[in-house]
Biopython code that builds the backbone (N, CA, C, O; Angstrom):
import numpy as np
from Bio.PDB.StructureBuilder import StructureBuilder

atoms = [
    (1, "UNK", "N", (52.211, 104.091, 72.896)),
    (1, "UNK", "CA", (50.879, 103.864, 73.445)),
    (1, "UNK", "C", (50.939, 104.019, 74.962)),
    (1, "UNK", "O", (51.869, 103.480, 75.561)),
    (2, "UNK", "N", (50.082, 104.666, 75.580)),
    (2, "UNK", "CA", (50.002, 104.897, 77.311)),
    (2, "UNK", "C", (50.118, 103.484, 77.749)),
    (2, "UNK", "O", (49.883, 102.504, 77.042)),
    (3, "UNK", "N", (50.570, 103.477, 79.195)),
    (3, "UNK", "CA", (50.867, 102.498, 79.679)),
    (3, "UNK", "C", (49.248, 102.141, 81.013)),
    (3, "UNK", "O", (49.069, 102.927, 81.943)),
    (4, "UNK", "N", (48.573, 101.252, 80.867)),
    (4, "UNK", "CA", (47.750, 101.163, 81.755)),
    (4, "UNK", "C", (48.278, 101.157, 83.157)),
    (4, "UNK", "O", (49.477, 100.903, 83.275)),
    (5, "UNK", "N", (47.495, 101.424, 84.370)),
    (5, "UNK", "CA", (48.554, 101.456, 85.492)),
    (5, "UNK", "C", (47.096, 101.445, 86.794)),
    (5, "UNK", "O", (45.957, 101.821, 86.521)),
    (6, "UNK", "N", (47.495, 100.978, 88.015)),
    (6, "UNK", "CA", (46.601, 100.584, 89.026)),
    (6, "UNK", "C", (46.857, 101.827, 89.995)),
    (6, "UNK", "O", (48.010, 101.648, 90.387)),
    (7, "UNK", "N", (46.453, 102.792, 90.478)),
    (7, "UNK", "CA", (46.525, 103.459, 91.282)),
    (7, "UNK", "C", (45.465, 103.485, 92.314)),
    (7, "UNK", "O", (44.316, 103.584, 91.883)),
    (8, "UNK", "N", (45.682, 103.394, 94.001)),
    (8, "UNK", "CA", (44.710, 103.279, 94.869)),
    (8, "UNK", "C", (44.675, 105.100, 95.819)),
    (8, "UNK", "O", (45.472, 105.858, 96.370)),
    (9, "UNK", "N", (43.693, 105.052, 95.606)),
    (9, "UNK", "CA", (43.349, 106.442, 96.151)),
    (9, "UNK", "C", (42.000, 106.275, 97.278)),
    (9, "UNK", "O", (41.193, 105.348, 97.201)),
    (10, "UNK", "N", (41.948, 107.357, 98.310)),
    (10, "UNK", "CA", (41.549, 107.792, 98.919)),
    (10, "UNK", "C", (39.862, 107.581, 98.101)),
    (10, "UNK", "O", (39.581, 108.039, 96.994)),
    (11, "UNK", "N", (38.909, 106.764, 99.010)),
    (11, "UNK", "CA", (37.471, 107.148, 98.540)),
    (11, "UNK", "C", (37.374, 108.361, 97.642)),
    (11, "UNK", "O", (37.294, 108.565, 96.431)),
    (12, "UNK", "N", (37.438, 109.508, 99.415)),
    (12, "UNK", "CA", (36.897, 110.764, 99.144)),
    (12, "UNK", "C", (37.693, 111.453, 98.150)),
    (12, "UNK", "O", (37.082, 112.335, 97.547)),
    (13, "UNK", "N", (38.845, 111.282, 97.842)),
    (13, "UNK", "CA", (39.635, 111.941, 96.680)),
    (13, "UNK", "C", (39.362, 111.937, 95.685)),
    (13, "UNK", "O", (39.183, 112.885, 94.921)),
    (14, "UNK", "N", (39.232, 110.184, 95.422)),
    (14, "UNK", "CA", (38.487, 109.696, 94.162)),
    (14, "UNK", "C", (36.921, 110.397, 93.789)),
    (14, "UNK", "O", (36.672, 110.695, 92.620)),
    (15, "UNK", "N", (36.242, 110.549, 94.522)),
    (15, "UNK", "CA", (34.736, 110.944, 94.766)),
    (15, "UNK", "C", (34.897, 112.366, 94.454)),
    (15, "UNK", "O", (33.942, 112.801, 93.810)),
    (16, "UNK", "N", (35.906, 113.313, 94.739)),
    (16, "UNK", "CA", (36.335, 114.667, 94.297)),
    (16, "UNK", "C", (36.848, 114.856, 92.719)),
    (16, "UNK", "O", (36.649, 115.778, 91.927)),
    (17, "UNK", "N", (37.606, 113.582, 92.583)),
    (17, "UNK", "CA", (38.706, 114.447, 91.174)),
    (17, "UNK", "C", (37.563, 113.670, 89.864)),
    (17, "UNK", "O", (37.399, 114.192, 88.762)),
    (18, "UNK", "N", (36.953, 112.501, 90.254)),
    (18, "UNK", "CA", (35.266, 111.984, 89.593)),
    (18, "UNK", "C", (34.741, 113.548, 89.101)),
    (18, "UNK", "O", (34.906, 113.980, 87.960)),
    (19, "UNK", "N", (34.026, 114.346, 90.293)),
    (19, "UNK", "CA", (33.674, 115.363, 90.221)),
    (19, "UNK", "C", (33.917, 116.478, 89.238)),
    (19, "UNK", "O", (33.190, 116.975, 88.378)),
    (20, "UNK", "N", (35.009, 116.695, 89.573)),
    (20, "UNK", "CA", (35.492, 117.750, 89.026)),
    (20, "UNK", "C", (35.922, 117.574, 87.703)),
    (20, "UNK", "O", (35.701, 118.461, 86.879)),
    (21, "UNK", "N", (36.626, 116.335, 87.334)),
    (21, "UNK", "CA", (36.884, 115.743, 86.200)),
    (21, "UNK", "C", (34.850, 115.892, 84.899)),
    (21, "UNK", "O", (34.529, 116.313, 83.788)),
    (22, "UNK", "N", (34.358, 115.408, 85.772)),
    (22, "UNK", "CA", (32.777, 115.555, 84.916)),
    (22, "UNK", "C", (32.197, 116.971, 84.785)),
    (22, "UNK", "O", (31.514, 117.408, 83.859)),
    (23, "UNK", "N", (32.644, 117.656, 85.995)),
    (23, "UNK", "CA", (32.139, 119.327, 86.065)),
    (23, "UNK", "C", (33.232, 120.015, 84.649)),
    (23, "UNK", "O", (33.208, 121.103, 84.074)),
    (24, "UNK", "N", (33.885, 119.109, 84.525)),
    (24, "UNK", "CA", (34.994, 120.376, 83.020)),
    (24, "UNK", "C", (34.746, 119.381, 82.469)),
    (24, "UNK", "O", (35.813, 119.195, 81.883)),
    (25, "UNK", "N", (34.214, 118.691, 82.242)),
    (25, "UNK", "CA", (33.745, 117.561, 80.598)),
    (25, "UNK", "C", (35.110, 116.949, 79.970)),
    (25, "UNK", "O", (35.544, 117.024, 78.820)),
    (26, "UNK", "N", (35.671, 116.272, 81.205)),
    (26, "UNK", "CA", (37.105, 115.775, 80.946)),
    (26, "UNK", "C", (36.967, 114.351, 81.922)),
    (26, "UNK", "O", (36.318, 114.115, 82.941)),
    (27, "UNK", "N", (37.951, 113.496, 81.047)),
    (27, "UNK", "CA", (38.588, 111.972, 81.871)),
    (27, "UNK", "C", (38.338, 112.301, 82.777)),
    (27, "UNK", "O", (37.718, 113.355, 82.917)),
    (28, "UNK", "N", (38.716, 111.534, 83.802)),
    (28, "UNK", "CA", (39.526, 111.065, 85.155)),
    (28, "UNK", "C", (41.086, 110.936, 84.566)),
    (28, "UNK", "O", (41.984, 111.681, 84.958)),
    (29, "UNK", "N", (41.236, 110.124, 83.795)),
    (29, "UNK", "CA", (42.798, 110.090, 83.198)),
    (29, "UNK", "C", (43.334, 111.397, 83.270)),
    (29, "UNK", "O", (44.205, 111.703, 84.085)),
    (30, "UNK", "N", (42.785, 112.274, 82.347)),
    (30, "UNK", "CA", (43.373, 113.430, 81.657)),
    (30, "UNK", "C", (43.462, 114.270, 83.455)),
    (30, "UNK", "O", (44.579, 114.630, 83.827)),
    (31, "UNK", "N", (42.499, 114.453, 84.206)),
    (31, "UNK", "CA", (42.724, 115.068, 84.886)),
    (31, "UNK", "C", (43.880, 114.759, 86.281)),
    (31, "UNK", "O", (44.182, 115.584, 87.144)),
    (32, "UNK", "N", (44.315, 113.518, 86.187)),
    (32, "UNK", "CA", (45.344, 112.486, 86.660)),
    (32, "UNK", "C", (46.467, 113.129, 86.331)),
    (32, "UNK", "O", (47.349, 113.622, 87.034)),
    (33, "UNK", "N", (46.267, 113.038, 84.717)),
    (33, "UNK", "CA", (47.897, 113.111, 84.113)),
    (33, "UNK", "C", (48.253, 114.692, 84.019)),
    (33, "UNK", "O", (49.383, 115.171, 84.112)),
    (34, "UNK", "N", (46.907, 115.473, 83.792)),
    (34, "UNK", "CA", (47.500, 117.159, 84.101)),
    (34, "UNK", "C", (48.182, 117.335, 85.682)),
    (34, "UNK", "O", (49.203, 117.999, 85.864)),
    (35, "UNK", "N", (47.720, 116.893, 86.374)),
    (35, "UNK", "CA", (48.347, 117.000, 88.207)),
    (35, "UNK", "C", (49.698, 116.174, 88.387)),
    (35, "UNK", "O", (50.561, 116.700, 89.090)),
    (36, "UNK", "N", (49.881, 115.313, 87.995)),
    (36, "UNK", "CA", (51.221, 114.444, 87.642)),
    (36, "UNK", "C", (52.334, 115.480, 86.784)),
    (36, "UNK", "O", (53.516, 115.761, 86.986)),
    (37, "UNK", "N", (51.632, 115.771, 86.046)),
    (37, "UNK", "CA", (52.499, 117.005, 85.278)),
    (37, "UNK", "C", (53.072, 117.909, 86.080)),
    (37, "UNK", "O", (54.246, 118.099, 86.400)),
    (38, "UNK", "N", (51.616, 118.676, 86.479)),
    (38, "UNK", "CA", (52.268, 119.842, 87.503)),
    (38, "UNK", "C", (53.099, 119.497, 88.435)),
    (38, "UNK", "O", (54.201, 120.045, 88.436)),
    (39, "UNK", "N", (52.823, 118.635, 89.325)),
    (39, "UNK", "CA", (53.437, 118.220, 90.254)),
    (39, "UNK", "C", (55.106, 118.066, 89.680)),
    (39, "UNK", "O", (55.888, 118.358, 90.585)),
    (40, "UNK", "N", (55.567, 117.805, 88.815)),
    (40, "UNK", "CA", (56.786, 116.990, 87.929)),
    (40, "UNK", "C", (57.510, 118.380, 87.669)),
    (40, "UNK", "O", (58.652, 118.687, 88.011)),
    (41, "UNK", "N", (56.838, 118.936, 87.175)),
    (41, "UNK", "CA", (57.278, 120.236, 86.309)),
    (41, "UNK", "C", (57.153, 121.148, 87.469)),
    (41, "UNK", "O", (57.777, 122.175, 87.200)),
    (42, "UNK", "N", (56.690, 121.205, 88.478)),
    (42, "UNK", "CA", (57.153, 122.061, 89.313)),
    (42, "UNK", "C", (58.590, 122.019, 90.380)),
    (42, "UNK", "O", (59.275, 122.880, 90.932)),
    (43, "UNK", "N", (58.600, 120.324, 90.303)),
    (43, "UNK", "CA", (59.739, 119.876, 90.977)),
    (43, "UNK", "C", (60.792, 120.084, 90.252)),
    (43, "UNK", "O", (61.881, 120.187, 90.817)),
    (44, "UNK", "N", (60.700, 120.179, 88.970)),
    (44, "UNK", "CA", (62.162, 119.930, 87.880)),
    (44, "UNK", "C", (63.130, 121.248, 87.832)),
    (44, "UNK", "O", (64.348, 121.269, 87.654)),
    (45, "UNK", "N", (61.854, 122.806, 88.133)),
    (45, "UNK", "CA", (62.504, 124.332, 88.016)),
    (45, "UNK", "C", (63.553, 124.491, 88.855)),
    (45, "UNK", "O", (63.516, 123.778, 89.858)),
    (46, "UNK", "N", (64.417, 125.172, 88.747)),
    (46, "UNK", "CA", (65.255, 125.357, 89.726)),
    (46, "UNK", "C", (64.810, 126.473, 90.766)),
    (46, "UNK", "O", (64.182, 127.414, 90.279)),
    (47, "UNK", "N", (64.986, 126.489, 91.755)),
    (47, "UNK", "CA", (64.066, 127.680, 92.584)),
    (47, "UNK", "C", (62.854, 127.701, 92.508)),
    (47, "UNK", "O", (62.002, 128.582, 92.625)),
    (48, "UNK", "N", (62.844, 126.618, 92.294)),
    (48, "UNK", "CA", (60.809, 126.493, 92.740)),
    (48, "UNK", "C", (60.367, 125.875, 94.126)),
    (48, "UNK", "O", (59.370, 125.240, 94.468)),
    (49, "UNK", "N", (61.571, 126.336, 94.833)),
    (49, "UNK", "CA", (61.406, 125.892, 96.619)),
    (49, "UNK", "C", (61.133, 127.019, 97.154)),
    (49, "UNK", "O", (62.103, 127.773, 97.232)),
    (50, "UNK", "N", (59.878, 127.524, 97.667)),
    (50, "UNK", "CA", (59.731, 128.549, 98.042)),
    (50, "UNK", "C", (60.847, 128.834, 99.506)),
    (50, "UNK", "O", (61.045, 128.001, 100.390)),
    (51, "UNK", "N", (61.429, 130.159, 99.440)),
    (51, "UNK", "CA", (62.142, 130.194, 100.486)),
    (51, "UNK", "C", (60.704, 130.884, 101.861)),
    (51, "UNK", "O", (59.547, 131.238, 101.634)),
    (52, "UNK", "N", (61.293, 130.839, 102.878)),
    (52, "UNK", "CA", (60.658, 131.390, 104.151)),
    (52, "UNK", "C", (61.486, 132.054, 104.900)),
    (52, "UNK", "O", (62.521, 131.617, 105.404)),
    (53, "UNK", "N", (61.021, 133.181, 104.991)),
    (53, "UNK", "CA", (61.845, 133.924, 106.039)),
    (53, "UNK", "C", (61.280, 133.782, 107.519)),
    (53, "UNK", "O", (60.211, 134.173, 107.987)),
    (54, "UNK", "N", (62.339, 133.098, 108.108)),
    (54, "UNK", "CA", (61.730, 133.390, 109.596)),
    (54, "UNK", "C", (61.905, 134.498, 110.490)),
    (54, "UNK", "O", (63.083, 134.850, 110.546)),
    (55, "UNK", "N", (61.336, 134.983, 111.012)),
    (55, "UNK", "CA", (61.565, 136.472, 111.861)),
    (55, "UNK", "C", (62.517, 135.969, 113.114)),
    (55, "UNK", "O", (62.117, 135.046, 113.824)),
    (56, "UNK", "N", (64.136, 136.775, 113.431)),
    (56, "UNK", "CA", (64.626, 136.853, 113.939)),
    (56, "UNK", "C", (64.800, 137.819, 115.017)),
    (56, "UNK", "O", (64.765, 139.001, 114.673)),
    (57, "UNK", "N", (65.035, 137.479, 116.623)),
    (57, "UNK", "CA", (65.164, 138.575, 117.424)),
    (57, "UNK", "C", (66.712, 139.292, 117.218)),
    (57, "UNK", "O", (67.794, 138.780, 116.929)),
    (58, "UNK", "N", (66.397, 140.425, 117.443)),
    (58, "UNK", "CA", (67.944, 141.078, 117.447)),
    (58, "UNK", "C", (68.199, 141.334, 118.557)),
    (58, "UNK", "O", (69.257, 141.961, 118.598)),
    (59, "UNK", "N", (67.614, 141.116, 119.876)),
    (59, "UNK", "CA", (67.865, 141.171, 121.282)),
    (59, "UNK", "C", (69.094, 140.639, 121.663)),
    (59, "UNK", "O", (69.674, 139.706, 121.109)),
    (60, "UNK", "N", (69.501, 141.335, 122.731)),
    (60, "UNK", "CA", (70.846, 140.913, 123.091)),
    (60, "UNK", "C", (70.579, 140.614, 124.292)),
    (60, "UNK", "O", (69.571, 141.201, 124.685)),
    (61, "UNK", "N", (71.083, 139.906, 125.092)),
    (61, "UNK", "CA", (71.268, 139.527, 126.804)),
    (61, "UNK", "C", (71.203, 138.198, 127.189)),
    (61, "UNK", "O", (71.521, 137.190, 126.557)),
    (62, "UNK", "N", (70.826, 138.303, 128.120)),
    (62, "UNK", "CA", (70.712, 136.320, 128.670)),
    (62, "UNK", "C", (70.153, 136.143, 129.505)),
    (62, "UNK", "O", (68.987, 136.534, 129.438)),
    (63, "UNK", "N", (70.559, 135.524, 130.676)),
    (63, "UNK", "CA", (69.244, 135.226, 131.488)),
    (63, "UNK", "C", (69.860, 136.549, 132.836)),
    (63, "UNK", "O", (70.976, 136.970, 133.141)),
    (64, "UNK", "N", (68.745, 136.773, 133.229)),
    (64, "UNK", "CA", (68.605, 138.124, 134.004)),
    (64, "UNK", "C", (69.922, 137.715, 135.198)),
    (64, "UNK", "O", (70.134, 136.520, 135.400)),
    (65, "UNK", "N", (70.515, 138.463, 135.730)),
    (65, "UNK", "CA", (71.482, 138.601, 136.984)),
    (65, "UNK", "C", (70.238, 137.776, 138.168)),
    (65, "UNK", "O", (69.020, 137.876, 138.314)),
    (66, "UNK", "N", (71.551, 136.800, 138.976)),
    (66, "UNK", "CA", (70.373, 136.000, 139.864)),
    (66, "UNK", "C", (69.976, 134.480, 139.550)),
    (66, "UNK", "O", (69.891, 133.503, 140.295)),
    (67, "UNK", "N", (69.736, 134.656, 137.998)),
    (67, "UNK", "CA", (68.807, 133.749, 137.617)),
    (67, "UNK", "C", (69.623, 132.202, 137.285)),
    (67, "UNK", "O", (70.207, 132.340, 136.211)),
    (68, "UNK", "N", (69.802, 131.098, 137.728)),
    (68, "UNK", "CA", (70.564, 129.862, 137.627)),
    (68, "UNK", "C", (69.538, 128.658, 137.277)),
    (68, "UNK", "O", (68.850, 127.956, 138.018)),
    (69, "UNK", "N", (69.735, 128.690, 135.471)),
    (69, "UNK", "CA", (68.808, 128.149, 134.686)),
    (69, "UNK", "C", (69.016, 126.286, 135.382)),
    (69, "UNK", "O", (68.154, 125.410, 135.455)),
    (70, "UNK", "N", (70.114, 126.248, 135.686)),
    (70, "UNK", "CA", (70.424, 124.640, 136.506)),
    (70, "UNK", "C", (69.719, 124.869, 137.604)),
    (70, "UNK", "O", (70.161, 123.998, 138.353)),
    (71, "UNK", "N", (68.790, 125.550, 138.302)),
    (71, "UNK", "CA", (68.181, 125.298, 139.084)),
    (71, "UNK", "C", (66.250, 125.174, 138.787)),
    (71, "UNK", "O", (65.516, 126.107, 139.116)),
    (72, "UNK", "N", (65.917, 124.384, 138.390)),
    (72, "UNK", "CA", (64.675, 124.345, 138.154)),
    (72, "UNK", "C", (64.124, 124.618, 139.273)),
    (72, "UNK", "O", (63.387, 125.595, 139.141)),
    (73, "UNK", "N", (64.139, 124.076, 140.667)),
    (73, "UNK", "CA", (63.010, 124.106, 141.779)),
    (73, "UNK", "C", (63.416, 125.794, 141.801)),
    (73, "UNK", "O", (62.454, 126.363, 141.287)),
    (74, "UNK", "N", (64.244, 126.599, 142.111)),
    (74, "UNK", "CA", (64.006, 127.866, 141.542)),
    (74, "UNK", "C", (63.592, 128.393, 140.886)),
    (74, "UNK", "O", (63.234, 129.459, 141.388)),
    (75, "UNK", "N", (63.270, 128.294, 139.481)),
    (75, "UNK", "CA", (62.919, 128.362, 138.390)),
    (75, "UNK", "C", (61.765, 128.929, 138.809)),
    (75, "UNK", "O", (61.416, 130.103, 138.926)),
    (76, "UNK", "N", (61.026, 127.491, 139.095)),
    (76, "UNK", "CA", (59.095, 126.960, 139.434)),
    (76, "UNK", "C", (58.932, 128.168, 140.177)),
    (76, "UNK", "O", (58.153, 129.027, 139.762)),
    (77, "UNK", "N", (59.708, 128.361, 141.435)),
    (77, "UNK", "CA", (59.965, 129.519, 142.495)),
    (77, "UNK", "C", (59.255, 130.561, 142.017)),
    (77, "UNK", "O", (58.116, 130.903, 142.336)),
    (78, "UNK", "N", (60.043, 131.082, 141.178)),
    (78, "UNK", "CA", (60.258, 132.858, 140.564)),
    (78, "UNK", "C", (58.764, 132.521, 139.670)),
    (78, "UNK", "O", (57.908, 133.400, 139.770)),
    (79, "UNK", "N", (58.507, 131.615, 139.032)),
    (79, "UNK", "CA", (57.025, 131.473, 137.692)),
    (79, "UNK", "C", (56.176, 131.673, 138.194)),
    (79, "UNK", "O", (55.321, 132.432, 137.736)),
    (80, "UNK", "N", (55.999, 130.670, 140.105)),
    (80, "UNK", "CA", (55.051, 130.848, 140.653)),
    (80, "UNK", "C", (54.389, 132.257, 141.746)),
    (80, "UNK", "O", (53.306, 132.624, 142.202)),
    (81, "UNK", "N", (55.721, 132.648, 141.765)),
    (81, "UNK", "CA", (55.704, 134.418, 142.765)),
    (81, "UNK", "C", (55.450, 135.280, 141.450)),
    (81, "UNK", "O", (54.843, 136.345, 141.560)),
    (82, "UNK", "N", (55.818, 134.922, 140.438)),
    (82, "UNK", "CA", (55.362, 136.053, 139.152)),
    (82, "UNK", "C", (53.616, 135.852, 138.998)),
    (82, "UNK", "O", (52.863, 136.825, 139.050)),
    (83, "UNK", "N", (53.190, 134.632, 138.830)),
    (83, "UNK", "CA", (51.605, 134.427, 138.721)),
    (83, "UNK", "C", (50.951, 134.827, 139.920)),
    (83, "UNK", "O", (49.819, 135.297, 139.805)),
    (84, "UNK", "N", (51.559, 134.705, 141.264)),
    (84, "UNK", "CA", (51.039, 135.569, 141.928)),
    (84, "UNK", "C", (50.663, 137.134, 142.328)),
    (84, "UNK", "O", (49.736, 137.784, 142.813)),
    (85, "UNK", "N", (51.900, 137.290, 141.840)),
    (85, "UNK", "CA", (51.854, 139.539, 141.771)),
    (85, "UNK", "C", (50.481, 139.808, 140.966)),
    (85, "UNK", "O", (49.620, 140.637, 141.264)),
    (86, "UNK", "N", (50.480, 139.133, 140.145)),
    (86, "UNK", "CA", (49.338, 139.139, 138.573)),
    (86, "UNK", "C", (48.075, 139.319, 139.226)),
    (86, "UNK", "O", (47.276, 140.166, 138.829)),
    (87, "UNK", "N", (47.806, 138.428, 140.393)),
    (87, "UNK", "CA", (46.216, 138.570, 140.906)),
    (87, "UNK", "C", (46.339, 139.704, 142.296)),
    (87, "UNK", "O", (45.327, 140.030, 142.918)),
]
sb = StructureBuilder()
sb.init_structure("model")
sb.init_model(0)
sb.init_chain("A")
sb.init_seg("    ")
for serial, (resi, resn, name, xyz) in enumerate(atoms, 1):
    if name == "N":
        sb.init_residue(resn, " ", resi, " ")
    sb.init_atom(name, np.array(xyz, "f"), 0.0, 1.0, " ", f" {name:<3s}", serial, name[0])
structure = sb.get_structure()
């Protein structure tokens, strides 16, 4: 026999899955326990972690000849004579 159980949800969630649950002529339960499912059964597959590829530079070099990243008040220097050429 199902086990009764207290779950606290979000107003507006509740006010949505209400909805949608009455728009397909189904529980609130049933539409509970189908998303519990999915959710379960998607976690259980193996490789069901979508991978992401992140885009990598293939650039090679470093910081330009001159440039002494331990020097910040330089740094500001060169950012602020570059925003100037610009205008």
């Amino acid at each position: 026999m199902p086990e009764r159980t207290t779950v606290r949800l979000p107003d507006d969630l509740l006010l949505r899955a209400k909805r949608k649950a009455a728009t397909e002529g189904r529980s609130l339960t049933a539409l509970i326990e189908e998303g519990l499912r999915r959710v379960l059964d998607e976690r259980s597959k193996p490789g069901a972690v979508r991978r992401v590829s992140l885009p990598v530079s293939s650039a090679t070099g470093g910081v330009m000849p001159g440039i002494d990243i331990d020097n910040s008040a330089a740094l500001q220097e060169m950012d602020d004579l570059e925003y100037l050429r610009r205008f």
